[in-house]
Chimera marker file (.cmm) of the C-alpha trace (Angstrom):
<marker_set name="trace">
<marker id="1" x="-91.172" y="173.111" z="27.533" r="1" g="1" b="0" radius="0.5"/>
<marker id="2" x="-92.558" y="172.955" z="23.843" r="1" g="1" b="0" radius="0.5"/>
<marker id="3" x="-90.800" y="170.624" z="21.545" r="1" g="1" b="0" radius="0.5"/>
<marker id="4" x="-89.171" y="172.172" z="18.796" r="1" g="1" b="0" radius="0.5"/>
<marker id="5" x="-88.845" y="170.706" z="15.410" r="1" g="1" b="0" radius="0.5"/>
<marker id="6" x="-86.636" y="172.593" z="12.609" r="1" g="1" b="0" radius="0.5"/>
<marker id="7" x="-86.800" y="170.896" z="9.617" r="1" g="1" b="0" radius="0.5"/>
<marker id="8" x="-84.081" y="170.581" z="6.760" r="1" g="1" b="0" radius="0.5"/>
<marker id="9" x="-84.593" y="170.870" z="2.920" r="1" g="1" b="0" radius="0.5"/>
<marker id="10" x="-84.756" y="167.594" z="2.564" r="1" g="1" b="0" radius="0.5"/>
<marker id="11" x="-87.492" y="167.045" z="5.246" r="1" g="1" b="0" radius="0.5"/>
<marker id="12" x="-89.994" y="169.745" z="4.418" r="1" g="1" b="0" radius="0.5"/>
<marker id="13" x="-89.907" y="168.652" z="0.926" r="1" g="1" b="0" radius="0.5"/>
<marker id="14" x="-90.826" y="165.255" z="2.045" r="1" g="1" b="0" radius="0.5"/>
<marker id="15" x="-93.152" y="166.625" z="4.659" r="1" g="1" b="0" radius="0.5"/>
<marker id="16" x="-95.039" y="169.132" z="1.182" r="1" g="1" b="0" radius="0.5"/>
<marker id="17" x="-95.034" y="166.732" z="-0.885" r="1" g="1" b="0" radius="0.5"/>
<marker id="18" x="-96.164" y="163.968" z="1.440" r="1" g="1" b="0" radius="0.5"/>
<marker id="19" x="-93.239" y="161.134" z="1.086" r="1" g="1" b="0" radius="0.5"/>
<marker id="20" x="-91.842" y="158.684" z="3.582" r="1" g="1" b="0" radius="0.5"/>
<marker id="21" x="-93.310" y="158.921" z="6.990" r="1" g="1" b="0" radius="0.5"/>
<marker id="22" x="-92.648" y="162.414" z="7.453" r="1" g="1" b="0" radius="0.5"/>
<marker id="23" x="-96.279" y="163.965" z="6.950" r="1" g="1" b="0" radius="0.5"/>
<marker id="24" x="-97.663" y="160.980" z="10.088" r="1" g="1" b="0" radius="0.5"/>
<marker id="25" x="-94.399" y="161.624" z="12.156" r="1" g="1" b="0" radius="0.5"/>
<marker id="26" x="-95.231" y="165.985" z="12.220" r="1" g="1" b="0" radius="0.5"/>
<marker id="27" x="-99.170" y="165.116" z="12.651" r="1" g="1" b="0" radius="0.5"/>
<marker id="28" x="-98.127" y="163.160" z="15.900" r="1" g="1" b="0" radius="0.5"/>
<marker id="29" x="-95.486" y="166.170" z="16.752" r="1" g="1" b="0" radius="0.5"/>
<marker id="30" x="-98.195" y="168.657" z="17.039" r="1" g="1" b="0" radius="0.5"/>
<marker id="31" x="-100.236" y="166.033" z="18.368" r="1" g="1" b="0" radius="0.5"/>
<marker id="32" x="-98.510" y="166.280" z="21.531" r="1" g="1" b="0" radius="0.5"/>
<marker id="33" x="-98.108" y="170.226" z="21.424" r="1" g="1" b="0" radius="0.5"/>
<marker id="34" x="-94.841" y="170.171" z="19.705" r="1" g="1" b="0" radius="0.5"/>
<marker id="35" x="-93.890" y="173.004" z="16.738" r="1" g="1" b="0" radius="0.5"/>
<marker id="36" x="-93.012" y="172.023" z="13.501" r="1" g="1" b="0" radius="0.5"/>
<marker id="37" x="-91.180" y="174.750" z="11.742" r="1" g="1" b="0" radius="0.5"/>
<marker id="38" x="-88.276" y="175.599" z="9.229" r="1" g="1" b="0" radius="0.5"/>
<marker id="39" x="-85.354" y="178.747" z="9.365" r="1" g="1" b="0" radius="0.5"/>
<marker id="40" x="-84.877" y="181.225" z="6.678" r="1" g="1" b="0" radius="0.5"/>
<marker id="41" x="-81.726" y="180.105" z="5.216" r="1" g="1" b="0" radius="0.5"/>
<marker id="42" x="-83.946" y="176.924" z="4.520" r="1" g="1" b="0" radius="0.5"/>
<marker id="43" x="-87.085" y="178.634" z="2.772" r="1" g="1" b="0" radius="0.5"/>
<marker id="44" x="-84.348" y="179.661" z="0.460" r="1" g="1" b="0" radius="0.5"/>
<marker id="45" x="-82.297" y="176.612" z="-0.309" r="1" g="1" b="0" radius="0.5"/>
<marker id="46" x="-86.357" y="175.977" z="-1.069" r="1" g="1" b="0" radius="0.5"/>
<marker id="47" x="-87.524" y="178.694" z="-3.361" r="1" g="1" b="0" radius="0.5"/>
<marker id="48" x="-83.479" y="178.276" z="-5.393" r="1" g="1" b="0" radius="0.5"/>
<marker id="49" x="-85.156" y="174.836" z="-5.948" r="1" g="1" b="0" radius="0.5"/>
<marker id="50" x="-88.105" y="176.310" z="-7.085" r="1" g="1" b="0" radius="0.5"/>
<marker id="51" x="-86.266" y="178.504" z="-9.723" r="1" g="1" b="0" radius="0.5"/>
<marker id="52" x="-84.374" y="174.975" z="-11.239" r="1" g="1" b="0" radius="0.5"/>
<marker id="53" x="-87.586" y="173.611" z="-11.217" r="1" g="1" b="0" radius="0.5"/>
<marker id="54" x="-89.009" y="172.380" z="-14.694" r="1" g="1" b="0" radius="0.5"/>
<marker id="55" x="-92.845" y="172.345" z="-13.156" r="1" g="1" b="0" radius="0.5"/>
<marker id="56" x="-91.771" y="175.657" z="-11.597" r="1" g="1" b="0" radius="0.5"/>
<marker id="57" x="-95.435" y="177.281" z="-11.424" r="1" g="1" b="0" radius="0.5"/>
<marker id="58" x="-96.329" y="174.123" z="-9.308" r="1" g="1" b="0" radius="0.5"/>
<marker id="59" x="-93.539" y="173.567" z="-7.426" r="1" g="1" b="0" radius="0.5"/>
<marker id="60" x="-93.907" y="177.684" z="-6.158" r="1" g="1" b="0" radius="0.5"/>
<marker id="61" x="-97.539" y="176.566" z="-5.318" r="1" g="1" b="0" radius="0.5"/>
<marker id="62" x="-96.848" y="173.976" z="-3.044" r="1" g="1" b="0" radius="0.5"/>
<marker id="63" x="-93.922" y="175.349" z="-1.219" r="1" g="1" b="0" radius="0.5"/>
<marker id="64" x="-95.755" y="178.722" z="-0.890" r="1" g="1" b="0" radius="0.5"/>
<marker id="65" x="-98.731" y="176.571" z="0.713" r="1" g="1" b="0" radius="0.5"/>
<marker id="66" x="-96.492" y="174.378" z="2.886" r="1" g="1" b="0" radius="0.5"/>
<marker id="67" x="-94.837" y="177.125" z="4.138" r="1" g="1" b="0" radius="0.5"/>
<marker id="68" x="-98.164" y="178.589" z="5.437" r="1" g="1" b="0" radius="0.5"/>
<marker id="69" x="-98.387" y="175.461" z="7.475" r="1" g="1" b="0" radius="0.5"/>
<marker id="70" x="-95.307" y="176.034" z="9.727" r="1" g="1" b="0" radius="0.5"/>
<marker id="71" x="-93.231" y="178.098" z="12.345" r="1" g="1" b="0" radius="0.5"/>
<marker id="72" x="-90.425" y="179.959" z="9.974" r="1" g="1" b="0" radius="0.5"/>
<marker id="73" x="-87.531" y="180.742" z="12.626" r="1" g="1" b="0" radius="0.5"/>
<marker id="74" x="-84.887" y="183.732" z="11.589" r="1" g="1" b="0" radius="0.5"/>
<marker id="75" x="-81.476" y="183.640" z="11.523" r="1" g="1" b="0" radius="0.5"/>
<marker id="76" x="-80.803" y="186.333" z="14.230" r="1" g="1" b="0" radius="0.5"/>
<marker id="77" x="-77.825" y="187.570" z="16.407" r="1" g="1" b="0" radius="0.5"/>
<marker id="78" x="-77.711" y="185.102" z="18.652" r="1" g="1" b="0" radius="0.5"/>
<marker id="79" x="-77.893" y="182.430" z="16.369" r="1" g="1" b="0" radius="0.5"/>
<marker id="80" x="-74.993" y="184.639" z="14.072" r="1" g="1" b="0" radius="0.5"/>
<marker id="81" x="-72.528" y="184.239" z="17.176" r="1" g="1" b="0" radius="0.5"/>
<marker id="82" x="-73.435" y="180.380" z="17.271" r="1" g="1" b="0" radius="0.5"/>
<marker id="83" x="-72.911" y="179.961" z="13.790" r="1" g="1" b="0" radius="0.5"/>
<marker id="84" x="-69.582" y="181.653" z="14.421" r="1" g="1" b="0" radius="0.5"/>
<marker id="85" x="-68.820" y="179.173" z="17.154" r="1" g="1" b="0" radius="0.5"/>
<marker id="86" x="-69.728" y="176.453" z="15.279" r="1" g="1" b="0" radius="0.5"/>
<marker id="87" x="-67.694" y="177.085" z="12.143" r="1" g="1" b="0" radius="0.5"/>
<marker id="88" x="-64.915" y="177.356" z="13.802" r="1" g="1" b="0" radius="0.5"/>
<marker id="89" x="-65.135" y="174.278" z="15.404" r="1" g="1" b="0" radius="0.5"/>
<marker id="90" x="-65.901" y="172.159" z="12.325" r="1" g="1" b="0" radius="0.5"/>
<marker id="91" x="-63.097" y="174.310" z="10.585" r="1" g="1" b="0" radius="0.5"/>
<marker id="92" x="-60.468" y="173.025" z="13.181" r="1" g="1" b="0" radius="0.5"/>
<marker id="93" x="-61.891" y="169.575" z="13.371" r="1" g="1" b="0" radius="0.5"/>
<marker id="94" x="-61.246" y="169.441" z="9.396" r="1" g="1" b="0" radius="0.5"/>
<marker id="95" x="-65.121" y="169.120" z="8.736" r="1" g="1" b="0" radius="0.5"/>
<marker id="96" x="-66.227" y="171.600" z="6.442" r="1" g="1" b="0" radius="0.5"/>
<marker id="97" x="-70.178" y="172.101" z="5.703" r="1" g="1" b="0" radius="0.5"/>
<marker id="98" x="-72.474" y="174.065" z="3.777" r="1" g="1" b="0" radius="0.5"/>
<marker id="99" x="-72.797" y="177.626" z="5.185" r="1" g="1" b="0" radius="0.5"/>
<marker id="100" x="-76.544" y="176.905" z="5.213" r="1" g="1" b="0" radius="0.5"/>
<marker id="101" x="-76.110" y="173.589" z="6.935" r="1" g="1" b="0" radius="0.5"/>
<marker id="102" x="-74.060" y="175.715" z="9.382" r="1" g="1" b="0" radius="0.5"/>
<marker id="103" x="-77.230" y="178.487" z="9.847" r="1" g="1" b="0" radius="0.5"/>
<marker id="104" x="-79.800" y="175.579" z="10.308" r="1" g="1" b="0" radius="0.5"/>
<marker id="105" x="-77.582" y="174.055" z="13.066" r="1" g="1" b="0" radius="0.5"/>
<marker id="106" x="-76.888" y="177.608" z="14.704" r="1" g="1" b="0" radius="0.5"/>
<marker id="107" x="-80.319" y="178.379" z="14.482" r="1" g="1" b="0" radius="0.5"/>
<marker id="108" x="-81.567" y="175.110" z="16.365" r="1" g="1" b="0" radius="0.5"/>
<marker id="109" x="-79.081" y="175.388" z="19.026" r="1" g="1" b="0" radius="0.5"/>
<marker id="110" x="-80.409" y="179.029" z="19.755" r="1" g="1" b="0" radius="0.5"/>
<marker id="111" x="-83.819" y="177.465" z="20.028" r="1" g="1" b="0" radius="0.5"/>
<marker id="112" x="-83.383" y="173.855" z="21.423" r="1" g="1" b="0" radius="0.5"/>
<marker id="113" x="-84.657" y="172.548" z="18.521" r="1" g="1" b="0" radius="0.5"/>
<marker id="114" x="-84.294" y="169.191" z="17.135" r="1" g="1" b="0" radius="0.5"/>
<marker id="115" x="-83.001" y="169.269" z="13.419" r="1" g="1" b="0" radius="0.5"/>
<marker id="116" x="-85.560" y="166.794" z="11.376" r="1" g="1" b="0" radius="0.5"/>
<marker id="117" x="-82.508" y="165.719" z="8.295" r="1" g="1" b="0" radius="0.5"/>
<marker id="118" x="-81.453" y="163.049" z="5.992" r="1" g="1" b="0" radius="0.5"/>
<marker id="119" x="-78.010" y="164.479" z="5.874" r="1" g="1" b="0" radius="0.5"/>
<marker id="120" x="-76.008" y="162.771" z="8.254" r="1" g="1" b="0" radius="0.5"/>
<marker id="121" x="-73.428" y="165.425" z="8.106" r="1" g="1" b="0" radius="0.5"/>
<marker id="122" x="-74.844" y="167.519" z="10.922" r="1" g="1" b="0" radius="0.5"/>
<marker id="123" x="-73.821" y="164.984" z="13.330" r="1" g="1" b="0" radius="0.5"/>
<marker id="124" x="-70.797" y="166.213" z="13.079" r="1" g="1" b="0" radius="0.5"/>
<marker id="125" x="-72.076" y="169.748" z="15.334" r="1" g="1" b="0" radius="0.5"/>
<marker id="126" x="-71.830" y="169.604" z="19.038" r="1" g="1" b="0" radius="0.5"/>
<marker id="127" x="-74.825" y="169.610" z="21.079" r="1" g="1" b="0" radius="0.5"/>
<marker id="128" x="-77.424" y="169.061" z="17.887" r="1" g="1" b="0" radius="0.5"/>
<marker id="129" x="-79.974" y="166.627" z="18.355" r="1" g="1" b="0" radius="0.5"/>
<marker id="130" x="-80.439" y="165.601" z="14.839" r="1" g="1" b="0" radius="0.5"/>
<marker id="131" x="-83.808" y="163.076" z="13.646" r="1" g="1" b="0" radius="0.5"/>
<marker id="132" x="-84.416" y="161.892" z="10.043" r="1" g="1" b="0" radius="0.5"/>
<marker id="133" x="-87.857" y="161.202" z="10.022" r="1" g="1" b="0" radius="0.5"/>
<marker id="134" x="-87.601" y="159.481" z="6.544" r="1" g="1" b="0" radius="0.5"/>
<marker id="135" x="-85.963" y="156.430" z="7.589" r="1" g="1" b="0" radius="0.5"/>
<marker id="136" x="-88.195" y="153.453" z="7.818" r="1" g="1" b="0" radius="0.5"/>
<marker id="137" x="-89.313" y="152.474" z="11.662" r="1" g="1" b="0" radius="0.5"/>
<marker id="138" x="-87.965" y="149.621" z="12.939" r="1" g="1" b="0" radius="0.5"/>
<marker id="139" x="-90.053" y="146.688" z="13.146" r="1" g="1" b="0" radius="0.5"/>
<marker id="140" x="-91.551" y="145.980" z="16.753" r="1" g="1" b="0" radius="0.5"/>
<marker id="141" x="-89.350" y="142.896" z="18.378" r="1" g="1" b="0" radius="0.5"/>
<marker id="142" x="-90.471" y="139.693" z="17.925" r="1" g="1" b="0" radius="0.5"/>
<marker id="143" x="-92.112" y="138.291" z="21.394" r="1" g="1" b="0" radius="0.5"/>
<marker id="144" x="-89.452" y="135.722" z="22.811" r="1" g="1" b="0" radius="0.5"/>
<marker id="145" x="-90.681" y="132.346" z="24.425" r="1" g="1" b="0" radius="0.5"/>
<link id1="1" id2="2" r="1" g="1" b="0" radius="0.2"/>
<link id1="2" id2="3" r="1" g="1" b="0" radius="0.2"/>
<link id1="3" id2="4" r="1" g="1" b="0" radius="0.2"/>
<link id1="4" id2="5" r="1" g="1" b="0" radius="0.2"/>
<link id1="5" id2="6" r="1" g="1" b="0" radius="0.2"/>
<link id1="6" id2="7" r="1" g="1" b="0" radius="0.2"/>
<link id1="7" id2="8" r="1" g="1" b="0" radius="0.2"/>
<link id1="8" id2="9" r="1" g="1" b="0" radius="0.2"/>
<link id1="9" id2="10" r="1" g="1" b="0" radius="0.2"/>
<link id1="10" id2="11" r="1" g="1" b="0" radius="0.2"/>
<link id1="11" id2="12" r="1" g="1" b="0" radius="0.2"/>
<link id1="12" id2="13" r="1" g="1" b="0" radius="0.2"/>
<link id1="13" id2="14" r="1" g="1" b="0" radius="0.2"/>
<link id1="14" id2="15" r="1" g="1" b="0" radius="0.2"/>
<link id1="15" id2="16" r="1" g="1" b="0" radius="0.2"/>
<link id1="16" id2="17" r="1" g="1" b="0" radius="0.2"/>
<link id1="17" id2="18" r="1" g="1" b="0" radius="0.2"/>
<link id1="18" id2="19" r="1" g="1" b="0" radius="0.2"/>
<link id1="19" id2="20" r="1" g="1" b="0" radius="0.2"/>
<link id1="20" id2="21" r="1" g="1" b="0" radius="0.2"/>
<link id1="21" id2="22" r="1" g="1" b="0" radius="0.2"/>
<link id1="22" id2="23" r="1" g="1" b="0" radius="0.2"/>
<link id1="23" id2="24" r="1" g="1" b="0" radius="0.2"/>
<link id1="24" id2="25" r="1" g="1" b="0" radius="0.2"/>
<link id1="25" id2="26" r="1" g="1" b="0" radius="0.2"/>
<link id1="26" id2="27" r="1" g="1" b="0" radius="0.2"/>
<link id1="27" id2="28" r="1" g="1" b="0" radius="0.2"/>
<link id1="28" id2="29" r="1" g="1" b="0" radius="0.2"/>
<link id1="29" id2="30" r="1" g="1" b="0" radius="0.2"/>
<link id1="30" id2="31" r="1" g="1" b="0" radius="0.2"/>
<link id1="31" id2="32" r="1" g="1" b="0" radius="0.2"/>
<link id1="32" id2="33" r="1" g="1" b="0" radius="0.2"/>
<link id1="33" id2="34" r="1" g="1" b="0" radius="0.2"/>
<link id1="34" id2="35" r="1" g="1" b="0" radius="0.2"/>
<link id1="35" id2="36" r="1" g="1" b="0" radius="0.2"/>
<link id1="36" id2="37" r="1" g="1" b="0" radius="0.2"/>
<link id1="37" id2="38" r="1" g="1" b="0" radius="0.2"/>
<link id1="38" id2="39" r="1" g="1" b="0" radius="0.2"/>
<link id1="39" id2="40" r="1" g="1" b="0" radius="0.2"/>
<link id1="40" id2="41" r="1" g="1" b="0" radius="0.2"/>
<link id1="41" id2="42" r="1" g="1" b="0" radius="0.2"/>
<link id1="42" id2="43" r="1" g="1" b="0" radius="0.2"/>
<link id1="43" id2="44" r="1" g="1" b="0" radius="0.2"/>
<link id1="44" id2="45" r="1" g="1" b="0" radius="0.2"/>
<link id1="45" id2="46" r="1" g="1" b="0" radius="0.2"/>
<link id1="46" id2="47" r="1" g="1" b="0" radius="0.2"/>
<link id1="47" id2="48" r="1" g="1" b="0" radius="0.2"/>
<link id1="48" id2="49" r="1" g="1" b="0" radius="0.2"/>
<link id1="49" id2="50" r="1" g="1" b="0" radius="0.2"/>
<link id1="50" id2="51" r="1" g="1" b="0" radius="0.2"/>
<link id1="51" id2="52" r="1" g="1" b="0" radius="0.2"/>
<link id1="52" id2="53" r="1" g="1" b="0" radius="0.2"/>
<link id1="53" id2="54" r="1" g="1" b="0" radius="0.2"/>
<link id1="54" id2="55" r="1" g="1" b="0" radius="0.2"/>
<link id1="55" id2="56" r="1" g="1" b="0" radius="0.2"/>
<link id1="56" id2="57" r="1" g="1" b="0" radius="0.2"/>
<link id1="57" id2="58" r="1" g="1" b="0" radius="0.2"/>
<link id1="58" id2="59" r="1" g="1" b="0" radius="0.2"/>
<link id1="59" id2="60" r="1" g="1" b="0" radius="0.2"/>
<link id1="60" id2="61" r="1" g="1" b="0" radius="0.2"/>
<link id1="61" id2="62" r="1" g="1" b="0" radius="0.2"/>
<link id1="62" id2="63" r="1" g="1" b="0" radius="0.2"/>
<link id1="63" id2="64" r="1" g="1" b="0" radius="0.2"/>
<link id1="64" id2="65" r="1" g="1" b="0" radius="0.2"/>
<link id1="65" id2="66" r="1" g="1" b="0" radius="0.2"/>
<link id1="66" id2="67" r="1" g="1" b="0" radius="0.2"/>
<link id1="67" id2="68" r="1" g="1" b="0" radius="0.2"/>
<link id1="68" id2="69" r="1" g="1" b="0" radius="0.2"/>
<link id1="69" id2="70" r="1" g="1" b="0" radius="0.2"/>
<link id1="70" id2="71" r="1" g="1" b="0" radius="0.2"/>
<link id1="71" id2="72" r="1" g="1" b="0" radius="0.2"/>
<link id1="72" id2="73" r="1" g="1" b="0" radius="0.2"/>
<link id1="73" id2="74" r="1" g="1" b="0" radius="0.2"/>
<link id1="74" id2="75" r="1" g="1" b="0" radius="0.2"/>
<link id1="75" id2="76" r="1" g="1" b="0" radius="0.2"/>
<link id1="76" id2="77" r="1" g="1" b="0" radius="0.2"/>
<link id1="77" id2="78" r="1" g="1" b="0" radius="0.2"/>
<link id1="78" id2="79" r="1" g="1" b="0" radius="0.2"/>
<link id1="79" id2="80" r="1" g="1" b="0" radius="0.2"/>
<link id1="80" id2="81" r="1" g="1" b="0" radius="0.2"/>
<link id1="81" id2="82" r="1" g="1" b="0" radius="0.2"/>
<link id1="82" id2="83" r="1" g="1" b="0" radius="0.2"/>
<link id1="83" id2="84" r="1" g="1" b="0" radius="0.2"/>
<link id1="84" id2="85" r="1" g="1" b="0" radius="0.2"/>
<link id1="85" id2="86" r="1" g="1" b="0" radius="0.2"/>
<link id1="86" id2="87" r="1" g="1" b="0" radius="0.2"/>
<link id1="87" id2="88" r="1" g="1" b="0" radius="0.2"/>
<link id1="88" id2="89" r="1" g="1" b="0" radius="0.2"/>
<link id1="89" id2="90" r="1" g="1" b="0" radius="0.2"/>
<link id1="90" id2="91" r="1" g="1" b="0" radius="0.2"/>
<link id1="91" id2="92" r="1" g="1" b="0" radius="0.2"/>
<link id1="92" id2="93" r="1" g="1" b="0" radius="0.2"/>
<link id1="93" id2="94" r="1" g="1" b="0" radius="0.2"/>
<link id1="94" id2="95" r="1" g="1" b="0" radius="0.2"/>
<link id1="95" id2="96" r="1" g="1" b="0" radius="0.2"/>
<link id1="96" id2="97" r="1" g="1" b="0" radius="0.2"/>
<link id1="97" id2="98" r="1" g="1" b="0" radius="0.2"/>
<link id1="98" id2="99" r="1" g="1" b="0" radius="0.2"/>
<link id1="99" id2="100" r="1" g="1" b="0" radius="0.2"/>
<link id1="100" id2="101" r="1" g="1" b="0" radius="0.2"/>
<link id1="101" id2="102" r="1" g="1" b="0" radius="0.2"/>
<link id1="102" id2="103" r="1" g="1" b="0" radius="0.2"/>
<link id1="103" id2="104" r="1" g="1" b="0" radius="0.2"/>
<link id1="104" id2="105" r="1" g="1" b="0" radius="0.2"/>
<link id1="105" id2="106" r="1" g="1" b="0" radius="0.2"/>
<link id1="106" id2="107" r="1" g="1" b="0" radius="0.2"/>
<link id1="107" id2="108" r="1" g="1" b="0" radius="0.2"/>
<link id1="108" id2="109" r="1" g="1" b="0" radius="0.2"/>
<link id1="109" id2="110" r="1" g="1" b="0" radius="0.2"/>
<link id1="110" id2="111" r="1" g="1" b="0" radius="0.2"/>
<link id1="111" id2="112" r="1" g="1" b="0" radius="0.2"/>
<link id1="112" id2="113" r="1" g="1" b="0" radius="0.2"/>
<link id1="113" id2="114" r="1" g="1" b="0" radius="0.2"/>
<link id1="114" id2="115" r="1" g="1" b="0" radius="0.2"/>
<link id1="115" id2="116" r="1" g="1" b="0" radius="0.2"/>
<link id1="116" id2="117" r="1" g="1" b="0" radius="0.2"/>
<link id1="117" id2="118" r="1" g="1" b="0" radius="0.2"/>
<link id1="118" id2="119" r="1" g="1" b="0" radius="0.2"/>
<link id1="119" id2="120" r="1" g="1" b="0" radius="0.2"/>
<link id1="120" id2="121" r="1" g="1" b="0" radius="0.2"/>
<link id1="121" id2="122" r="1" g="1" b="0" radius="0.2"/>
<link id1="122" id2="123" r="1" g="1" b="0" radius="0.2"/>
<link id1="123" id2="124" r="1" g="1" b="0" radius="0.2"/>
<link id1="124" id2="125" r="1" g="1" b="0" radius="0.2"/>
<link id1="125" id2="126" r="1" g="1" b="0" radius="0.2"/>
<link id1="126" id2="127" r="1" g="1" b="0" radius="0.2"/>
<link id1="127" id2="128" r="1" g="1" b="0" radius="0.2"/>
<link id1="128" id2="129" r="1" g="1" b="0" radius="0.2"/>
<link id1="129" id2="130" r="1" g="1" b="0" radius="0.2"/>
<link id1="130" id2="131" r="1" g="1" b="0" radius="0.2"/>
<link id1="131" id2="132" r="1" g="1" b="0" radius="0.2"/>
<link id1="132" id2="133" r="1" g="1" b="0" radius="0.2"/>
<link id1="133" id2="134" r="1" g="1" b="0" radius="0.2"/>
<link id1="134" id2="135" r="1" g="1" b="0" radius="0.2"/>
<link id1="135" id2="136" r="1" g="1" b="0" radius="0.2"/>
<link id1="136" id2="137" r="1" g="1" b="0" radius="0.2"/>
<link id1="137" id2="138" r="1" g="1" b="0" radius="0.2"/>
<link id1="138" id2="139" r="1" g="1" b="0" radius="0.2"/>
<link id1="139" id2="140" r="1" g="1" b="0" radius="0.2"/>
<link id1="140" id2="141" r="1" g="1" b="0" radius="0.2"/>
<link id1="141" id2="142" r="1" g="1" b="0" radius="0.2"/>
<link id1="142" id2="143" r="1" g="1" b="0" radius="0.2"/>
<link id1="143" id2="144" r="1" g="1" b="0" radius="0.2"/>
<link id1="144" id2="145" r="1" g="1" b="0" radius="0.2"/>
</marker_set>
């Protein structure tokens, strides 16, 4: 089965705009036949961005281009009824989240897609394998004698 990547605000701007490790980590992704991709709700957390932006003719530019580069997933039915599933749960478990947060999550469940974040929050969703590809790798261990 084809890995799945879906990334989060947060990563695809790092992965655009080439910071942190994300650009090396999605070259090795694809590398190995995996797909690196992004959901609607995402594209427009992206182009709101875009609209605050004071380099706003740039910024467009580059997310426009970037998003040529990837897999954009819908939000569809199925991933509507997880969503609904999903909110509920965090609403009884007294964890509220961003209704876009929420979509992402839904979204990657429907496709068995990791969710590439630096928001820690979504660990709080059952069943999401989350990654935050911005972190620094840990060091190799040192040999022991």
């Amino acid at each position: 089965m084809t890995r799945r990547f879906l990334l989060d605000t947060n990563a695809i701007g790092h992965l655009i705009y080439r910071r942190f490790d994300v650009p090396r980590r999605a070259a090795s992704v694809r590398q190995q036949g995996g797909v690196i991709g992004t959901c609607l709700p995402v594209v427009g957390e992206l182009y709101f961005g875009v609209e605050r932006s004071s380099s706003r003719d740039f910024s467009f530019a580059a997310i426009t281009t970037g998003l040529r580069a990837i897999k954009i997933w819908p939000f569809d039915l199925p991933a509507a009824k997880e969503f609904g599933r999903i909110a509920a749960h965090l609403k009884r478990s007294g964890r509220p989240m961003q209704v876009v947060d929420v979509q992402l999550a839904a979204i990657a469940i429907v496709l068995g897609a990791t969710v590439v974040s630096t928001d820690s929050d979504l660990a709080a969703v059952p069943g999401l394998a989350v990654e935050n590809w911005s972190a620094p790798a840990s060091p190799p261990a040192a040999p022991t004698s």
